[in-house]
C-alpha positions as CSV (number, residue, x, y, z in Angstrom):
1,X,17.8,52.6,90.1
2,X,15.7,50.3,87.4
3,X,17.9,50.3,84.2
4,X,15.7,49.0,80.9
5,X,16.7,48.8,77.5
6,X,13.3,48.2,75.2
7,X,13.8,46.1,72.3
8,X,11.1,46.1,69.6
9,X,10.5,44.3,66.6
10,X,10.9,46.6,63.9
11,X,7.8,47.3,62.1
12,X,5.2,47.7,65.1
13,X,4.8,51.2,64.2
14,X,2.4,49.4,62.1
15,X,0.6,47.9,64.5
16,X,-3.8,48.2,63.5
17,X,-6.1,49.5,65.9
18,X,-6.0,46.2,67.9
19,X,-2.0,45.6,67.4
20,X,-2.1,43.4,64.1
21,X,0.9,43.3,63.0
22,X,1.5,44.5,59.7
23,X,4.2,43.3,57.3
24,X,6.6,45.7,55.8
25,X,9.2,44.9,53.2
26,X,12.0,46.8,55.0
27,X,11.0,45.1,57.7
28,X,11.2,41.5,56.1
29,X,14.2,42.2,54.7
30,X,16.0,42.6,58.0
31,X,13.8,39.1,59.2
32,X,11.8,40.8,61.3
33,X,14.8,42.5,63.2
34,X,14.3,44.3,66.9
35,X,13.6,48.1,66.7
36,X,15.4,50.2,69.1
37,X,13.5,52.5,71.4
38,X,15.3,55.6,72.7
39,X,14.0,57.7,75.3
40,X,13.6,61.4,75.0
41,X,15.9,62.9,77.4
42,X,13.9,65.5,79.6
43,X,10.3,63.9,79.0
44,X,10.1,62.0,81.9
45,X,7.2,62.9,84.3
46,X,4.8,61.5,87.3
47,X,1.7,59.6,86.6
48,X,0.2,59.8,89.8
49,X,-3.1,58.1,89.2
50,X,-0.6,55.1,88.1
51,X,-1.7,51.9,90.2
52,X,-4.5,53.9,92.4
53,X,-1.4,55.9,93.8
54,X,0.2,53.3,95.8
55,X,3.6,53.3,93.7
56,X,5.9,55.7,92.5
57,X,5.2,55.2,88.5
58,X,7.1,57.8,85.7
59,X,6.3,58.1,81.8
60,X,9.1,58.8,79.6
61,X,8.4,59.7,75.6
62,X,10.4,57.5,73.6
63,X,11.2,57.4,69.9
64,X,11.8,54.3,67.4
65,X,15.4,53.4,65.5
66,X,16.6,50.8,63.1
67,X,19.4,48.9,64.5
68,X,22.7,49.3,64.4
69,X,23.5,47.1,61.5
70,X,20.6,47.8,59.5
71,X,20.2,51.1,58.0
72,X,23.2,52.7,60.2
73,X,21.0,52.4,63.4
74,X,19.2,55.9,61.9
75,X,15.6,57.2,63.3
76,X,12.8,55.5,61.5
77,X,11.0,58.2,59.4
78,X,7.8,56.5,60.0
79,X,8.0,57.0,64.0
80,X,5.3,59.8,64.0
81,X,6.9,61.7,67.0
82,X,9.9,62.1,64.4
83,X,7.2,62.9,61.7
84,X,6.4,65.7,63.7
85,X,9.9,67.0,64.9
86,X,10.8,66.7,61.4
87,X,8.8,69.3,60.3
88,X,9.3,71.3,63.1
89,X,12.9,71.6,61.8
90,X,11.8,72.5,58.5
91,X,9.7,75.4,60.1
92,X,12.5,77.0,61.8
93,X,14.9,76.6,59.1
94,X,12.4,79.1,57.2
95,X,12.4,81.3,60.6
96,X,9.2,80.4,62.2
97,X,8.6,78.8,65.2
98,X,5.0,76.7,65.9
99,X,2.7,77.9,68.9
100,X,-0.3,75.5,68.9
101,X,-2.6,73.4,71.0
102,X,-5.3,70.9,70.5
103,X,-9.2,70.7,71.3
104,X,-9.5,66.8,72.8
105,X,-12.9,65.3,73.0
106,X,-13.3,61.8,74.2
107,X,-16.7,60.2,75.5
108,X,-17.2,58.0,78.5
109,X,-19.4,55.1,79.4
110,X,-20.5,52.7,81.9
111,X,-18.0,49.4,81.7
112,X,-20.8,46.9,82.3
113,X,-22.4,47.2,78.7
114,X,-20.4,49.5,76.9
115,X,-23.3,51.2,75.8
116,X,-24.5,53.3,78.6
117,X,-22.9,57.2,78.7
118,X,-21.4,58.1,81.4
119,X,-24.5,61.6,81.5
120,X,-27.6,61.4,78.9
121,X,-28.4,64.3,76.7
122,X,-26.9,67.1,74.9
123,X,-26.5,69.5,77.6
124,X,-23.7,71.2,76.3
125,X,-21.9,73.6,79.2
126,X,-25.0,72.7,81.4
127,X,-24.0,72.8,85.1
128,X,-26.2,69.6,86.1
129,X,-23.9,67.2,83.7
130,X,-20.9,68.7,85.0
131,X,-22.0,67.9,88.7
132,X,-22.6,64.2,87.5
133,X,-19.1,64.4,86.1
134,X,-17.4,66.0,88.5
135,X,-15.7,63.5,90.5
136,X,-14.4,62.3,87.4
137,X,-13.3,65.2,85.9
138,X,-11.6,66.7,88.9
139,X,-9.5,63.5,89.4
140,X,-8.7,64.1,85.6
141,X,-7.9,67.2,85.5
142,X,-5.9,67.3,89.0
143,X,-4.0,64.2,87.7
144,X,-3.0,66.0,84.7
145,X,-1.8,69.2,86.6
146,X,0.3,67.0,88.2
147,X,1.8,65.1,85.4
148,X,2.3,68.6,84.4
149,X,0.1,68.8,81.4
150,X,-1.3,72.4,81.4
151,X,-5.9,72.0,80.7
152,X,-7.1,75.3,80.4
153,X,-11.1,74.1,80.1
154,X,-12.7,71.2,81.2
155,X,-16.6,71.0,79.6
156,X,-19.3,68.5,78.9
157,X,-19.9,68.6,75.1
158,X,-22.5,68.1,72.9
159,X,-23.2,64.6,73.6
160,X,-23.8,61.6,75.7
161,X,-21.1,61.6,78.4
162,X,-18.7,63.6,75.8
163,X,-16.3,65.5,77.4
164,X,-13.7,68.1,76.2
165,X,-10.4,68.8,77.4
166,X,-8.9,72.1,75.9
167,X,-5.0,72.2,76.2
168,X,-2.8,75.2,76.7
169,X,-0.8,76.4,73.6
170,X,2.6,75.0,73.7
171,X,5.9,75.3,71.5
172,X,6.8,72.9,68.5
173,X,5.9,69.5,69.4
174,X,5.2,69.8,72.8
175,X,1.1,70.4,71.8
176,X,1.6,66.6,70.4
177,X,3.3,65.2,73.1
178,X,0.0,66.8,75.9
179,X,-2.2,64.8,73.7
180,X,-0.8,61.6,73.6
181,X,-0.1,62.3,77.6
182,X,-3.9,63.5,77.9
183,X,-5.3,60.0,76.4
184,X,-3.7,57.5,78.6
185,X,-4.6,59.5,81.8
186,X,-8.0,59.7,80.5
187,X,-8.0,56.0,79.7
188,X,-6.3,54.9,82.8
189,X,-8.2,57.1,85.0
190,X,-11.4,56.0,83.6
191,X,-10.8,52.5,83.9
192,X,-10.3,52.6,87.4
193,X,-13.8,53.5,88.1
194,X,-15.2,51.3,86.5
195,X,-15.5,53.3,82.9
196,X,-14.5,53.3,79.4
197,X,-13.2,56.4,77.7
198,X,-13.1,56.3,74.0
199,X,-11.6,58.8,71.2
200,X,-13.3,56.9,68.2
201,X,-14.9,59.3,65.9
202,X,-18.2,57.8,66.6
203,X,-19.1,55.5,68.8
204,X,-22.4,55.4,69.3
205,X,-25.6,56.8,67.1
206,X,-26.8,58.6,70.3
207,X,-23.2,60.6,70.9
208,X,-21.6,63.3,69.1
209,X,-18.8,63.0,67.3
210,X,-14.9,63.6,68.7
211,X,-13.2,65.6,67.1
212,X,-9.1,66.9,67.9
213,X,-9.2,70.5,66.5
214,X,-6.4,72.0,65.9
215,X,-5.4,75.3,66.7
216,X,-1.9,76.7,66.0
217,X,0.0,80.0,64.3
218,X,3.5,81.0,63.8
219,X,5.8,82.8,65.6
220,X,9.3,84.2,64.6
221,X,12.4,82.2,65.6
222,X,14.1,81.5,67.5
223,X,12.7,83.1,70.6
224,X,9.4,83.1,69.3
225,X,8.6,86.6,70.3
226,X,6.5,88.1,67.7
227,X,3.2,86.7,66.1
228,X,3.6,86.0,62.3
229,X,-0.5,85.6,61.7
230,X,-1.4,88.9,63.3
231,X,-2.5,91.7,61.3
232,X,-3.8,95.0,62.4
233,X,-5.6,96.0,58.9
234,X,-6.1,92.7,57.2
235,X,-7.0,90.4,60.6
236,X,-4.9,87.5,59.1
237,X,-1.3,88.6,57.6
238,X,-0.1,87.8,54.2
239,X,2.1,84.9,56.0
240,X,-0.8,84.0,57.9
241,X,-2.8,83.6,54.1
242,X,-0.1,81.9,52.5
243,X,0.1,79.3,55.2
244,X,-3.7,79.0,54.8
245,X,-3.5,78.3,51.2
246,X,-1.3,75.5,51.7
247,X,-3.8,73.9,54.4
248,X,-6.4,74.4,51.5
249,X,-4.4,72.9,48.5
250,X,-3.4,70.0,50.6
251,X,-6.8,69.3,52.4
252,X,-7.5,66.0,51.1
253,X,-4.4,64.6,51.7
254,X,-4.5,66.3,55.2
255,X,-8.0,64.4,55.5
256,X,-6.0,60.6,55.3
257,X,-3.7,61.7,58.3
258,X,-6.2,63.8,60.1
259,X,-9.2,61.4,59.9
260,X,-7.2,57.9,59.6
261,X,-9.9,55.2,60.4
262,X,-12.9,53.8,58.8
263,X,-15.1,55.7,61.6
264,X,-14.6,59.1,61.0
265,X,-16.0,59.3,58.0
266,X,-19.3,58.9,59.7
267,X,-18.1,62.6,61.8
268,X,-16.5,64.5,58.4
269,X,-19.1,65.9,55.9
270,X,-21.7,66.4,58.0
271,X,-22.9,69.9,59.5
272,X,-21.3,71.0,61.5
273,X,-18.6,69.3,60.2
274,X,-16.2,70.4,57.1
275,X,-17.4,69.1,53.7
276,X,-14.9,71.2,51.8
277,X,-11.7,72.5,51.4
278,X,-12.6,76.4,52.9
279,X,-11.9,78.7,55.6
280,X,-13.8,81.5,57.3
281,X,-14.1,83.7,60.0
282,X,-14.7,82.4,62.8
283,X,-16.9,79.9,61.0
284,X,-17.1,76.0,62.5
285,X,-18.2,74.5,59.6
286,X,-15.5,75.8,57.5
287,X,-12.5,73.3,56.9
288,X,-10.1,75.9,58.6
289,X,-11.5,78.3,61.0
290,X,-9.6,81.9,61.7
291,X,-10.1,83.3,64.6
292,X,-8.6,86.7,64.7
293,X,-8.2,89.5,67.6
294,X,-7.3,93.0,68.1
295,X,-4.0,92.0,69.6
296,X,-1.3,90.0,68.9
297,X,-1.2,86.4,70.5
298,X,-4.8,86.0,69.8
299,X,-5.0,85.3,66.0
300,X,-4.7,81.3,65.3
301,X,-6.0,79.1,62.5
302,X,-8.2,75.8,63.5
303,X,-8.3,72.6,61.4
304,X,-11.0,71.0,62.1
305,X,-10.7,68.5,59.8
306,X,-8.7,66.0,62.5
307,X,-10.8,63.3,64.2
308,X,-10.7,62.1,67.9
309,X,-9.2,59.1,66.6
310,X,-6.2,60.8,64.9
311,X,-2.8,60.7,66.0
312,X,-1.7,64.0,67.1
313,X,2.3,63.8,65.7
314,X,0.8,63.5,62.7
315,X,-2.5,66.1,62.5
316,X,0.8,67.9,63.5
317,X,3.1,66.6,61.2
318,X,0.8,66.7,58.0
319,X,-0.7,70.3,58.6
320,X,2.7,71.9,59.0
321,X,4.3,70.1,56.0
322,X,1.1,71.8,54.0
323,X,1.6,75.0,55.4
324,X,5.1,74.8,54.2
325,X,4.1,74.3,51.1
326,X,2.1,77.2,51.2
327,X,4.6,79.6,52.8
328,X,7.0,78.9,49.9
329,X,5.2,78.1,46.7
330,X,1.3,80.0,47.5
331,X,0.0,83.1,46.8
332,X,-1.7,84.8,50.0
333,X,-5.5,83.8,50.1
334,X,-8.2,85.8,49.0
335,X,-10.5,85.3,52.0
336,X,-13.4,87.0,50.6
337,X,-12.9,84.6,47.5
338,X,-12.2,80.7,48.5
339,X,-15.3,79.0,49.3
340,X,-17.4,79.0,46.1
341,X,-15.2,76.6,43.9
342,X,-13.2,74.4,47.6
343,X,-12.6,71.1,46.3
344,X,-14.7,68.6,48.2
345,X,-12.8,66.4,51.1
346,X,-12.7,62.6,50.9
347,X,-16.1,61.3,51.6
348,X,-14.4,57.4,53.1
349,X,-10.9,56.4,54.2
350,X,-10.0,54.8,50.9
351,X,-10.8,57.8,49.1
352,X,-8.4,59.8,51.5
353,X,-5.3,57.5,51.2
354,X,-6.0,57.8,47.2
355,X,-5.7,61.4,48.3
356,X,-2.9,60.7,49.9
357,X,-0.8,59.0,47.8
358,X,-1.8,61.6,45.0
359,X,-0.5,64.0,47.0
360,X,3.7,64.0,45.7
361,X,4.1,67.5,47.9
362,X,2.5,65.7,50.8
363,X,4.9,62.7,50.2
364,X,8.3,64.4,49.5
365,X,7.6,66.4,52.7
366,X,6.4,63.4,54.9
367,X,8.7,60.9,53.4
368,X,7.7,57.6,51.5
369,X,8.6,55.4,54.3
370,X,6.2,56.7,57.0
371,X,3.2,57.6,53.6
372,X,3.7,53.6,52.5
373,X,3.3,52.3,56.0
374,X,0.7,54.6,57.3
375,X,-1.6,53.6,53.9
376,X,-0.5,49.9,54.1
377,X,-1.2,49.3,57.6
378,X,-4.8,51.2,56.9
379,X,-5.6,49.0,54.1
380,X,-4.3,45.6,54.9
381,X,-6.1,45.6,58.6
382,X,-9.2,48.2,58.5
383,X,-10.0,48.6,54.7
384,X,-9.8,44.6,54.4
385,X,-12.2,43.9,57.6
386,X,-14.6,46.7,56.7
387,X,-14.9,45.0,52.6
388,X,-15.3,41.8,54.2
389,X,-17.8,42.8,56.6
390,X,-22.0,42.7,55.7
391,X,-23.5,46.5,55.9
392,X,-25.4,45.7,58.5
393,X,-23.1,44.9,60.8
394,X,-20.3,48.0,59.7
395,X,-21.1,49.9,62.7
396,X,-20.4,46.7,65.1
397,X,-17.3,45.7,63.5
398,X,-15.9,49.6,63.6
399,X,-16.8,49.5,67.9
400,X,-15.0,46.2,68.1
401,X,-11.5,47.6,65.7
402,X,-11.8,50.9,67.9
403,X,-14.1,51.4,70.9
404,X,-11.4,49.9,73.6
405,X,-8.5,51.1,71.6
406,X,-8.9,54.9,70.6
């Protein structure tokens, strides 16, 4: 039996897209003291594609502390996996439980340039790029089965060598923790064959964007046996339209945590893409998309708003602290009534952590700690290099902060 006890330096949360380390006062203040990194107790599962097979290699999900004689040795509020469990709590002290489950898109290329997809065209569905793909995606897909990570569709999207991986709906954070599961298989597997696989928004002009859609609704707690969105009359209940109007009042602050680098802003406000602050009917270019059936289980709300690039405790984190807000302070949403006057989203990143920071429901519910460090770390590395960098060469400098690293 291997026995490991992981000692971080406290701060790395932090880290930029290419692990620059940013400072943090609390950080300084301890001199740069180790973080302590806990396991979570039941996470532990196979990677089977780990090292080409030839060793037995385990994950485990882990979580960041201060130590023991800083701060009491308590959870740091800016570990996002926290962020997200945090909020979890808060929704089941209010009686509801989450059922969600996230839309990955990632885009694959040839390792000798960089540049080459992995298929050409926009064959969306098409069976021809899928037979190009398949020995990829099979060796994905059957990887992830065994890691047990549940993929309900595997499809070629609507772009060079894009690829989407839908995820079965799962309970609280367990959606989160598929995702962040789901990228380093796709990563790892990819590299061993001689590919990169990427979640930047955009990585090339010739690809489609990634996007992480979001798809949850509430349940009752604890057993989570009845859904709290479905309406027989009204398609979306009154709980289900005050959630909504929290997603909508919060949207530009949502946009900082759901869209968090420089990138994305070349996917968001652009059709199909949201431009605005709205839901509708099953309609994709809508901020939040309903999507409503005639039984119960099959009514859900999308945001669309999160890129490929975000990081799913916190598209999970951020929309339910907004929905919260909603459930106890909004009136139910008139859905025939919401798009005429929706506030516009944040049209860069710097507009969104203004959002952001603007945003005192969004912080109270968050916490500073994590809303400081998440906007400082964005500002200090990526904001910095991009004002630094010539126009012309934006789009270069954004491939070389996030191409190998998203």
């Amino acid at each position: 039996m291997l026995s490991l006890v992981v000692r971080l330096c406290a701060g790395t949360l932090g880290f930029g897209p290419r692990s620059q380390l940013v400072k943090f006062d609390a950080v300084s203040k301890m001199h740069n003291g180790n973080a302590i990194v806990r396991p979570v107790l039941g996470s532990i599962h196979r990677l089977p594609w780990a090292a080409n097979g030839q060793f037995r290699v385990g994950q485990i999900l882990c979580e960041t502390f201060w130590p023991s004689h800083y701060r009491d040795g308590a959870v740091q509020s800016a570990c996002p996996r926290y962020a997200a469990r945090y909020q979890i709590s808060r929704l089941q002290a209010l009686g509801y439980r989450l059922k969600s489950g996230f839309e990955a898109e990632f885009a694959v290329f040839r390792r000798d340039d960089g540049t080459s997809p992995l298929f050409d065209g926009v064959d969306i569905y098409t069976g021809q790029c899928l037979a190009e793909a398949e020995p990829l995606l099979y060796a994905i897909e059957n990887g992830l089965a065994a890691s047990g990570v549940d993929v309900t569709t595997v499809h070629t999207e609507h772009g060079q060598g894009q690829i989407e991986l839908v995820l079965a709906p799962a309970l609280d954070v367990a959606a989160a923790d598929a995702v962040f599961r789901v990228r380093e298989a796709v990563k790892e597997i990819c590299s061993s064959r001689g590919l990169y696989a990427t979640s930047m928004s955009k990585p090339s002009d010739a690809t489609s964007a990634n996007g992480l859609h979001f798809n949850h609704s509430l349940w009752s707690a604890p057993d989570a046996d009845h859904d709290e969105f479905h309406a027989d009359t009204h398609c979306l209940s009154e709980v289900g339209r005050r959630w909504l109007s929290g997603l909508i009042r919060h949207a530009p602050a949502l946009t900082a945590l759901c869209s968090p680098t420089v990138n994305c802003y070349r996917r968001l406000n652009r059709t199909p893409m949201p431009k605005r602050a709205d839901c509708g009917f099953d309609n994709r270019c809508s901020a939040f998309r309903i999507q409503c059936g005639a039984t119960s289980g099959s009514t859900f709300i999308e945001n669309r708003i999160a890129s490929g690039a975000a990081n799913p405790y916190l598209v999970l984190a951020a929309t339910v602290a907004a929905g919260i807000d909603g459930l106890q302070t909004g009136n139910a949403i008139d859905m025939d009534d919401n798009a005429g006057e929706a506030e516009a989203l944040p049209t860069s990143l710097e507009a969104a952590l203004d959002a952001l920071q603007a945003d005192s429901v969004m912080v109270d519910a968050l916490g500073s700690e994590l809303v400081e460090w998440f906007v400082k770390a964005k500002r200090d590395i990526e904001i910095t290099r991009m004002n630094n960098t010539e126009q012309s060469n934006a789009f270069d400098v954004e491939r070389e902060l996030y191409f190998k690293f998203l």
